[in-house]
C-alpha positions, 0 to 999 in steps of 0.5 A: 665382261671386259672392255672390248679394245677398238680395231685399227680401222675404228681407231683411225676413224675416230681420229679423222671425225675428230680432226686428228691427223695421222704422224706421217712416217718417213719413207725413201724416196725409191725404196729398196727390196731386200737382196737388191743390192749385195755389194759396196759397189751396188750401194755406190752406183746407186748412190750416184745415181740417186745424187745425179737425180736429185741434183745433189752439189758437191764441193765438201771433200768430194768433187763428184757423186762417185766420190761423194757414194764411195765415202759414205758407204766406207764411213758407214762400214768403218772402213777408209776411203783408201780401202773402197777398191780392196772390198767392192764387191765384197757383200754387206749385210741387210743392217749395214745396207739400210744404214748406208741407205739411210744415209743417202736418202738423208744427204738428198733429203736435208742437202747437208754435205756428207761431211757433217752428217758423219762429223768426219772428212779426210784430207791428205789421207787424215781423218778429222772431226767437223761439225756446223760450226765449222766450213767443210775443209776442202783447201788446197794447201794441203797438197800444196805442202807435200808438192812445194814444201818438201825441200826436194828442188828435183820434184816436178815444180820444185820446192819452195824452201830449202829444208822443211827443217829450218821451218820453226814457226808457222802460222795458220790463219783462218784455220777453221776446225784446225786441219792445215795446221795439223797438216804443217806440223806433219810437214815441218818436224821442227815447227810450232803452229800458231793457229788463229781463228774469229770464231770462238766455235771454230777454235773449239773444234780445232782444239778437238782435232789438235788434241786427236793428233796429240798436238797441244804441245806444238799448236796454239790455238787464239782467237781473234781478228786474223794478225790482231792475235799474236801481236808483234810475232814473227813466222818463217811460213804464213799459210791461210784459207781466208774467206774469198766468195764475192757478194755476187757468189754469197748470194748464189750459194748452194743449199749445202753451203747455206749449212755452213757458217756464212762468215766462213765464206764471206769475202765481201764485195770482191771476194778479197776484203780479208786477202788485202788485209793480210797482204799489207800486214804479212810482211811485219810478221814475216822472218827475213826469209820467211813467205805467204801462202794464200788461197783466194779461189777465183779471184787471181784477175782481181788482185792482180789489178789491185796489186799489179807490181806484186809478184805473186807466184800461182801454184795449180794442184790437181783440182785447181789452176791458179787459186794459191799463191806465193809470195816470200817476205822480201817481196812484200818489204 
């Protein structure tokens, strides 16, 4: 006669006299019944109010939990986040609504920014790759660029050059996954870019990026110790995003910035220990009519103590005030 299998339930007994405990399963936090939520717009506000509730941080390409739902529902449905209004009420099916569910639980749940869950951010509009070795692009240079680099001297705030297409050489320092560097290839036509970065892993992921755009011909990548890669050249722009957060800010990071390399935000003491450097060795490697454009975050009142006779000019965008500045080569001579 066969062997009789043992039911579940004798099963499960046998395990617990056994000592064995049973595999947790991983379950949403506030589970969803099917037909609940119909549209990208149904799967956006709940979204936003799962991240309010969990008190969620953003500051890795979305400013807000509104913004930060709308990108993972678009990435999750294949769509760019310029394309949100033209399909939000437009339904999704079961499958695309657990992913997108999926998702969100997974954002709350690990802390990790969106960015890296997707390995993809925007910026000016542009796609690029991003992963762990990599900080999260959120510079504001990248507006800066069009803003004040257009050559247009009737644009509100005017240009800061005369023409994009006297620009020949650019350097990128601290360029991370490589994104200002693409960027100032799309704003100076007639540019090459030096990029350079510390972090062997950093620079591999730029590569990625540099050959997306079908750049390798125009942008050089180097390793090294901020102007200690490229020796003795001299550049008509320097752009960098250094590392900028103080030890007091270092210390009260958020749970998704604790996923990114930490040498990418460390500034020490002040903030400003990398900033100093390049501001007392840009003007060797600057063109007569060349300039430095820097972001330094909060800490404009501390360098102007430091450098009190340096007229640096501050720059706002649309989500800064005062965190770039400016300063052309015969003001650092």
């Amino acid at each position: 006669m066969a062997k009789k299998t043992k039911s579940v339930s004798a099963k499960k007994a046998s395990a617990k006299r056994a000592g064995a405990k049973p595999k947790p399963s991983f379950k949403a936090a506030n589970p969803v019944k099917p037909g609940e939520l119909l549209t990208l717009l149904d799967l956006m506000r709940y979204g936003v109010s799962r991240f309010v509730e969990a008190g969620v941080v953003f500051a890795h390409g979305t400013t807000d939990p509104v913004a930060e739902a709308a990108f993972i529902v678009c990435e999750t449905l294949h769509l760019h986040p310029d394309q949100f209004e033209m399909f939000a009420n437009a339904r999704v099916t079961s499958h695309e609504a657990a992913k997108i569910l999926a998702l969100i639980d997974k954002r709350i749940a690990t802390r990790k920014p969106s960015a890296y869950l997707v390995n993809k951010i925007y910026m000016r509009g542009l796609p690029f790759y991003v992963d762990e070795r990599v900080i999260v692009p959120r510079s504001f240079i990248g507006e800066l660029l069009d803003s004040h680099f257009g050559g247009d001297l009737e644009e509100e705030g005017g240009s800061l050059i005369d023409d994009p297409g006297n620009i020949t050489r650019v350097l990128d320092l601290c360029t991370g996954s490589g994104c200002l560097a693409i960027l100032a290839c799309q704003s100076f036509p007639n540019a090459t870019v030096d990029a350079v970065d510390i972090s062997p892993d950093a620079l591999a992921v730029a590569a990625r990026n540099v050959a997306d755009y079908g750049l390798e011909d125009r942008v050089s990548l180097y390793q090294g110790n901020l102007f200690d890669a490229v020796g003795d050249a001299r550049y008509d722009l320097i752009i960098t995003n250094p590392p900028y957060v103080d030890a007091e800010g270092m210390a009260g990071l958020p749970r998704e910035c604790l996923h990114e390399p930490s040498i990418a935000f460390d500034g020490g003491d002040d903030g400003l220990d990398l900033v100093r450097k390049i501001l007392d060795e840009a003007k060797d490697h600057l063109t007569p009519d060349g300039g430095l454009l820097c972001e330094i975050g909060r800490g404009r009142d501390v360098l102007g103590d430091a450098y009190p006779n340096l007229p640096l000019l501050w720059l706002d965008t649309e989500d800064s005030d005062g965190e770039v500045f400016w300063i052309p080569a015969e003001a650092l001579a």
